[in-house]
N, C-alpha and C positions, 0 to 999 in steps of 0.2 A: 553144271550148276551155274545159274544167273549170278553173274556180278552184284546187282541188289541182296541178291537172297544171302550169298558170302555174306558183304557189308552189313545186310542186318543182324544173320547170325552172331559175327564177329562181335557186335556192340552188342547183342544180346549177353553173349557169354562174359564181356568187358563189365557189363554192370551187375552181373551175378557177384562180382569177387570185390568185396566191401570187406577190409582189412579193420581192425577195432578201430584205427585211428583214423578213420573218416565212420564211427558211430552214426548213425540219423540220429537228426533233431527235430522232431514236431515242431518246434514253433517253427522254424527255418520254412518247413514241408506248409502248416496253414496261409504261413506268407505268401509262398509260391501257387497257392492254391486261390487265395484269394484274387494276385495279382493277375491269372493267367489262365485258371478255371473258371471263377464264378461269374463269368457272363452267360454261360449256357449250366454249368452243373452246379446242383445246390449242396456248395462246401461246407458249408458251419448251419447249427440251429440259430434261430433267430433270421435267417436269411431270406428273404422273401420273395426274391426276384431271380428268375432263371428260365431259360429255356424246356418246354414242354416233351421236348426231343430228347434230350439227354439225363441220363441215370441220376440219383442223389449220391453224391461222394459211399453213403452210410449205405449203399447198395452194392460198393464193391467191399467195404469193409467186414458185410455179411460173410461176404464167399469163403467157402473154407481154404480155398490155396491161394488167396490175395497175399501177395509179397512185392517186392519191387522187383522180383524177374518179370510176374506176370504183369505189372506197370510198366518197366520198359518194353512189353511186349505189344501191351494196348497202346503206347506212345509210339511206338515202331512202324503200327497197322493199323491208323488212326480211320476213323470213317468219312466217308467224302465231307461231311459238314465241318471236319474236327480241323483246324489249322496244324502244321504240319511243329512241334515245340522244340525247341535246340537246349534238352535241358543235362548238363553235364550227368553223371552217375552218383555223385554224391547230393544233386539235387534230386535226382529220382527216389535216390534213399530216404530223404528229408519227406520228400510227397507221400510217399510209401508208408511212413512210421506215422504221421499225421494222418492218413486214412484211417488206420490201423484202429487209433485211437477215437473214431467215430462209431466205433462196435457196441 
């Protein structure tokens, strides 16, 4: 087993376990989505400018097994266009729960 794949696994399973007391917070999750997402994906309505390459926020919110496993998992396995993002677990959770609510 590749060292990468260990490491990824390893932070994969790290951000599955979200204890009550680090709850997500949408606003927390829109903040980090504005800041760090929406130059290429279209995070909030009203938004108007975004890249033609990348998905609307509200297209992963669709998906029926959108959670923040499978968010740390697309952060983990980003596509060659996607900058590589250093976002701790309870930030992923914040992203996660702010998707969520674009349903």
């Amino acid at each position: 087993m590749s060292k990468a794949f260990r490491l990824s696994f390893a932070t994969i399973c790290a951000l599955a376990i979200v204890t009550p007391a680090e709850a997500a917070d949408a606003d927390h999750g829109k903040d980090i989505a504005k800041r760090w997402c929406a130059t290429c994906h279209l995070v909030e309505s009203g938004q108007t400018k975004a890249s033609d390459q990348a998905p609307p926020f509200s297209t992963f919110a669709k998906m029926p097994d959108f959670d923040q496993n499978k968010l740390a998992f697309l952060l983990l396995a980003p596509h060659p266009n996607m900058p590589t993002l250093s976002l701790n677990r309870t930030e992923v959770a914040d992203l996660a729960d702010y998707v969520r609510t674009l349903k």
